[in-house]
TORMAR-949980 format. One line per field, with one value per atom (N, C-alpha, C, O, CB): residue number from 0; atom name; x, y, z. Coordinates in steps of 0.05 Angstrom, whole numbers. Atoms other than C-alpha are relative to their C-alpha. Glycine has a CB too. Layout:
num c(NUM_...)
atome c(CA_...)
east c(X_...)
north c(Y_...)
up c(Z_...)
END
This chain:
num c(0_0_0_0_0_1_1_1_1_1_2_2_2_2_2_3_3_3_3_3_4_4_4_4_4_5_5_5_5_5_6_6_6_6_6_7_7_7_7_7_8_8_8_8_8_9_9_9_9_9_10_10_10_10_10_11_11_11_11_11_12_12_12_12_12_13_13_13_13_13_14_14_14_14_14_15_15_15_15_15_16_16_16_16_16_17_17_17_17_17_18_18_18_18_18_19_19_19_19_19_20_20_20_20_20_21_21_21_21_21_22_22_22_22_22_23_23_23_23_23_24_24_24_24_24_25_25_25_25_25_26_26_26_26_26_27_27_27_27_27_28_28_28_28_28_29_29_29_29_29_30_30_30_30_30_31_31_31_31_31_32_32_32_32_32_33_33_33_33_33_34_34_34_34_34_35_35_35_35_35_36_36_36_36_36_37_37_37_37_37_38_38_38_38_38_39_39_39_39_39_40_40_40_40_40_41_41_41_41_41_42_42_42_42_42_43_43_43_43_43_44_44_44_44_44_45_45_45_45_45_46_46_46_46_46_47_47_47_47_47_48_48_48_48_48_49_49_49_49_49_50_50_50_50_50_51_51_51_51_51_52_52_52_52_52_53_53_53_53_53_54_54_54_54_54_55_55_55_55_55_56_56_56_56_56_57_57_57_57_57_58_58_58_58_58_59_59_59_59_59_60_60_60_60_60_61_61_61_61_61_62_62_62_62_62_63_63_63_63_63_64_64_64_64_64_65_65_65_65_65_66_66_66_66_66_67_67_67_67_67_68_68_68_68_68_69_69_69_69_69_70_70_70_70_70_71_71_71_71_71_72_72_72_72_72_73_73_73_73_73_74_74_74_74_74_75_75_75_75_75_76_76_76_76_76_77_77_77_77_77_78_78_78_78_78_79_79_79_79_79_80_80_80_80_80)
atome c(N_CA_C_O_CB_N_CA_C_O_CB_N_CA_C_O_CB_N_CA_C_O_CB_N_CA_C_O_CB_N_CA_C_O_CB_N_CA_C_O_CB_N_CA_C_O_CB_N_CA_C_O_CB_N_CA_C_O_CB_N_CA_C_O_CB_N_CA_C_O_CB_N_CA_C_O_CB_N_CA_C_O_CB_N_CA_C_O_CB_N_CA_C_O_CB_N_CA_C_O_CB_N_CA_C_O_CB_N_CA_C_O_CB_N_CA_C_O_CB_N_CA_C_O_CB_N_CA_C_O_CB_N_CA_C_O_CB_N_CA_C_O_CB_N_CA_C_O_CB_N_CA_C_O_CB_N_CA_C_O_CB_N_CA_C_O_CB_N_CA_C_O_CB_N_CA_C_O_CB_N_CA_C_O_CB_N_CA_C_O_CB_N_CA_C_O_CB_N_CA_C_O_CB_N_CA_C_O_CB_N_CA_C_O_CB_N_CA_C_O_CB_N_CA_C_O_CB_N_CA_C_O_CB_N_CA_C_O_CB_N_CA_C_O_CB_N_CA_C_O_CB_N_CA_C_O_CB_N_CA_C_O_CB_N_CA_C_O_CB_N_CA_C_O_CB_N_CA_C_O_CB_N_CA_C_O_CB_N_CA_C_O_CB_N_CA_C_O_CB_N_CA_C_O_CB_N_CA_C_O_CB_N_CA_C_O_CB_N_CA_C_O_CB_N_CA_C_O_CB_N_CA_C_O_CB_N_CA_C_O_CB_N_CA_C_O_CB_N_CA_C_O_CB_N_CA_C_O_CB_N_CA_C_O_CB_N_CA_C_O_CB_N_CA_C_O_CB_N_CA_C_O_CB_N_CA_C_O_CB_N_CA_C_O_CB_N_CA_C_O_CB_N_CA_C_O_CB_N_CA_C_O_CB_N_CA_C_O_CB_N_CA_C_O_CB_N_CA_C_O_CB_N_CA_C_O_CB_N_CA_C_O_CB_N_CA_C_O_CB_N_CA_C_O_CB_N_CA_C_O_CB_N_CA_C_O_CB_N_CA_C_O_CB_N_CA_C_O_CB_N_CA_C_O_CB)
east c(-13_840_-15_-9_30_11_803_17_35_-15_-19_835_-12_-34_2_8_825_-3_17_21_3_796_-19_-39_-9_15_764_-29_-25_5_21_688_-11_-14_-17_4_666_-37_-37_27_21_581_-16_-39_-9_15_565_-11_1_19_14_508_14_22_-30_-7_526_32_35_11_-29_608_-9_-9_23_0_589_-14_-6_-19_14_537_19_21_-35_-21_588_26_29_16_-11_640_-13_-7_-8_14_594_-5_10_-36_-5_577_29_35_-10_-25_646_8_10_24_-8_666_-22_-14_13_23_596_12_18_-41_-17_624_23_30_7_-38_697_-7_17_32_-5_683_-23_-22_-1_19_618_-16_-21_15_15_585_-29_-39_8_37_505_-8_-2_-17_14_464_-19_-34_-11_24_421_22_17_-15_-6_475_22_29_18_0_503_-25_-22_16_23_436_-18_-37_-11_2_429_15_3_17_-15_489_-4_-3_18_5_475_-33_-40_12_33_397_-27_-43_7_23_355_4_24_-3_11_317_20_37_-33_-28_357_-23_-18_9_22_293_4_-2_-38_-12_321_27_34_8_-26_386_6_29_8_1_378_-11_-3_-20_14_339_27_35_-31_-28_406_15_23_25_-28_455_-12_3_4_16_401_-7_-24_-24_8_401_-26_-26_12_25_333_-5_-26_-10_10_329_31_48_-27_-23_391_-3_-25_3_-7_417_-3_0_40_8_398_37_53_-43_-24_459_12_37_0_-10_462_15_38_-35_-11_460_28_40_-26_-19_507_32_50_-7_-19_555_13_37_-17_1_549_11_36_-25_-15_565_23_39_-9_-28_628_20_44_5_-21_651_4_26_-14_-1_632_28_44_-57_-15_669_32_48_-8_-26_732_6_25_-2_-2_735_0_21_-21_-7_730_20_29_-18_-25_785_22_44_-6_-17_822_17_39_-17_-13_822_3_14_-4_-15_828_25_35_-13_-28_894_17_41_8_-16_911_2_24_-5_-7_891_19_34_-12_-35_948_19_35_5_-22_997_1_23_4_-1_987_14_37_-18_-8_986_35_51_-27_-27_1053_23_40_4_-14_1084_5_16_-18)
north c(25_-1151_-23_-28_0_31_-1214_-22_-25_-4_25_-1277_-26_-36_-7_27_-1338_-28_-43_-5_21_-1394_-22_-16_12_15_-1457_14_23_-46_-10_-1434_-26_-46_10_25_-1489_16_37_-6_-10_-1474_-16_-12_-12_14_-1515_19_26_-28_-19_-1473_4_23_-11_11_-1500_20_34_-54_-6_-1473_23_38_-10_-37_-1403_13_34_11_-19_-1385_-3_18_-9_6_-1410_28_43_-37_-17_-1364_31_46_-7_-36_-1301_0_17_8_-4_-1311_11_34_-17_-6_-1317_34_49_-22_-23_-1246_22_45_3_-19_-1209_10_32_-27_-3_-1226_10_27_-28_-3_-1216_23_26_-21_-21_-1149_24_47_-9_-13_-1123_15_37_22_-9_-1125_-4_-24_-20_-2_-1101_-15_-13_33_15_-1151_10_-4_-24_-23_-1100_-1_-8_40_-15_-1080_-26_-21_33_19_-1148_-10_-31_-20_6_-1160_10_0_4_-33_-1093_-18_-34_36_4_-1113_-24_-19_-1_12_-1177_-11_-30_-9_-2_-1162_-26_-39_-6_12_-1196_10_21_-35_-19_-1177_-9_-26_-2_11_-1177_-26_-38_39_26_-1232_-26_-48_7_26_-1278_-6_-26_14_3_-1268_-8_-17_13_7_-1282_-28_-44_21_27_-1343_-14_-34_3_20_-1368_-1_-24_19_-6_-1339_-28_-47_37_22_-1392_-27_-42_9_20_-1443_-11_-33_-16_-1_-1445_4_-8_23_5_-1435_3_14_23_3_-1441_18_25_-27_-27_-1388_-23_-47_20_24_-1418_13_31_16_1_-1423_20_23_-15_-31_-1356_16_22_23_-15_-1323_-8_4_-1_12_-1371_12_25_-30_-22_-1348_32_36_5_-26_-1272_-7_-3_14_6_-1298_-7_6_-18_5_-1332_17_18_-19_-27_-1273_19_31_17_-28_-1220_-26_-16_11_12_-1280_7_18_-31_-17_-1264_19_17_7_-30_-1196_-3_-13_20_6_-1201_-14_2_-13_27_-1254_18_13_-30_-20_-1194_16_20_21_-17_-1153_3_20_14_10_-1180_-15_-15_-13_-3_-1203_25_23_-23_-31_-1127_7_18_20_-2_-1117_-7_10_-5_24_-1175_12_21_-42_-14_-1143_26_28_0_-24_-1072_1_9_7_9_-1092_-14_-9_-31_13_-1131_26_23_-11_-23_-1060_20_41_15)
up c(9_1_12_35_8_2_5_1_-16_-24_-6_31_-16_-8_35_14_-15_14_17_-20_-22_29_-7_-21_26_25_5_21_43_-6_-6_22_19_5_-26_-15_83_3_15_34_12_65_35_42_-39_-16_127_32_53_5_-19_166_31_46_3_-40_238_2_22_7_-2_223_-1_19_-20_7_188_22_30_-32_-21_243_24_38_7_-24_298_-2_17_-7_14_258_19_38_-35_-1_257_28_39_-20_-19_323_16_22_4_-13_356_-6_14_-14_0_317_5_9_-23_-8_330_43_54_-6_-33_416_-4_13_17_-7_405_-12_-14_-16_15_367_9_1_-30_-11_405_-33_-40_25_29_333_7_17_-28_-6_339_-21_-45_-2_28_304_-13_-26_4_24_269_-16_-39_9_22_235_-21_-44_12_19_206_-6_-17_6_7_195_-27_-40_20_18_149_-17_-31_11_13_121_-22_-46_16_12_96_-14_-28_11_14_80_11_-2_-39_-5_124_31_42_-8_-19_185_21_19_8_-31_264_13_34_38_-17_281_-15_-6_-2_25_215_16_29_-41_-19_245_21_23_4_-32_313_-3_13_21_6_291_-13_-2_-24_12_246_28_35_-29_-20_315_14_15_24_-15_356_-11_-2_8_14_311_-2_-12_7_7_306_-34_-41_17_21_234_-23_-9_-3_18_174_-22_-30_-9_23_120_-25_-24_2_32_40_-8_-1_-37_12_8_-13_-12_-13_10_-28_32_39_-14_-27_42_25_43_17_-10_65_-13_-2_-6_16_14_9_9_-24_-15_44_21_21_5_-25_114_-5_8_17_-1_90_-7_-1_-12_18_50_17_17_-26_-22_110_32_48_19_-16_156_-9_6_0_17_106_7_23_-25_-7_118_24_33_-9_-32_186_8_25_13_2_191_-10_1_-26_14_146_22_31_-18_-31_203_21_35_6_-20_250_0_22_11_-1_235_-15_-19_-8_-4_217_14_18_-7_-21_280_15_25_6_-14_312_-13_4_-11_6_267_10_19_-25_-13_293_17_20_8_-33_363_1_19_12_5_343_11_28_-38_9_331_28_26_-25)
END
Protein backbone atom coordinates (compact mmCIF):
# COMPACT_ATOMS: atom_id res chain seq x y z
CA UNK A 1 0.00 0.00 0.00
CA UNK A 2 1.42 3.23 -1.01
CA UNK A 3 0.71 6.40 0.91
CA UNK A 4 -0.49 9.35 -1.28
CA UNK A 5 1.82 12.31 -0.48
CA UNK A 6 2.24 15.44 -2.46
CA UNK A 7 5.83 14.46 -4.06
CA UNK A 8 8.34 17.39 -2.34
CA UNK A 9 11.26 16.77 -5.60
CA UNK A 10 13.65 19.03 -3.65
CA UNK A 11 17.18 17.11 -3.75
CA UNK A 12 18.54 18.63 -0.37
CA UNK A 13 14.93 17.11 1.52
CA UNK A 14 14.84 13.56 -0.37
CA UNK A 15 18.62 12.89 0.26
CA UNK A 16 18.17 14.19 3.97
CA UNK A 17 15.02 11.72 4.02
CA UNK A 18 17.02 8.66 2.64
CA UNK A 19 19.66 9.35 4.74
CA UNK A 20 17.86 9.62 8.14
CA UNK A 21 16.14 5.93 7.29
CA UNK A 22 19.40 4.27 5.73
CA UNK A 23 20.82 5.29 9.97
CA UNK A 24 17.62 4.61 11.76
CA UNK A 25 17.26 1.20 9.90
CA UNK A 26 21.02 0.12 9.48
CA UNK A 27 20.23 0.11 5.62
CA UNK A 28 23.62 -0.96 3.47
CA UNK A 29 24.08 1.52 0.81
CA UNK A 30 24.89 -1.04 -1.86
CA UNK A 31 21.77 -2.24 -1.57
CA UNK A 32 19.58 1.05 -1.95
CA UNK A 33 21.89 1.74 -4.44
CA UNK A 34 20.97 -1.73 -6.39
CA UNK A 35 17.69 -0.92 -5.70
CA UNK A 36 17.35 2.23 -7.21
CA UNK A 37 19.99 1.57 -10.16
CA UNK A 38 22.90 3.48 -9.73
CA UNK A 39 26.28 2.73 -8.40
CA UNK A 40 27.06 2.89 -4.09
CA UNK A 41 29.94 5.78 -5.38
CA UNK A 42 26.74 7.86 -7.20
CA UNK A 43 25.07 7.36 -4.08
CA UNK A 44 27.36 8.25 -1.59
CA UNK A 45 28.10 11.27 -3.73
CA UNK A 46 23.97 12.28 -3.51
CA UNK A 47 24.19 10.95 0.75
CA UNK A 48 27.41 13.82 0.71
CA UNK A 49 25.92 16.24 -1.15
CA UNK A 50 28.46 16.40 -3.40
CA UNK A 51 26.50 15.72 -6.40
CA UNK A 52 22.23 15.76 -6.93
CA UNK A 53 19.70 12.94 -8.26
CA UNK A 54 17.99 14.22 -12.05
CA UNK A 55 14.58 14.26 -11.49
CA UNK A 56 13.56 10.82 -12.73
CA UNK A 57 15.86 9.39 -9.99
CA UNK A 58 14.51 11.78 -7.70
CA UNK A 59 11.15 10.41 -8.28
CA UNK A 60 12.50 6.68 -7.15
CA UNK A 61 13.89 8.15 -3.91
CA UNK A 62 10.58 9.68 -3.01
CA UNK A 63 8.65 6.59 -3.85
CA UNK A 64 11.37 4.15 -1.97
CA UNK A 65 11.07 7.21 0.93
CA UNK A 66 7.12 6.16 0.83
CA UNK A 67 7.56 2.78 1.45
CA UNK A 68 9.77 3.23 4.03
CA UNK A 69 7.57 5.78 5.84
CA UNK A 70 4.92 2.58 5.24
CA UNK A 71 6.78 0.69 7.51
CA UNK A 72 7.84 2.19 9.56
CA UNK A 73 4.73 3.14 10.92
CA UNK A 74 3.73 -0.71 10.79
CA UNK A 75 6.45 -0.97 12.71
CA UNK A 76 4.94 1.89 15.65
CA UNK A 77 1.74 0.09 15.38
CA UNK A 78 3.15 -3.36 16.20
CA UNK A 79 5.20 -2.16 18.93
CA UNK A 80 1.80 -0.39 20.11
CA UNK A 81 0.44 -4.05 20.63
Amino acid sequence: MRTKEPIDLSPGILISRLREYITKYKLRQIDIANILGVSPGTLSRYLNNQRYPSRELAKKINQMINELKEIDKLLKEKNKK
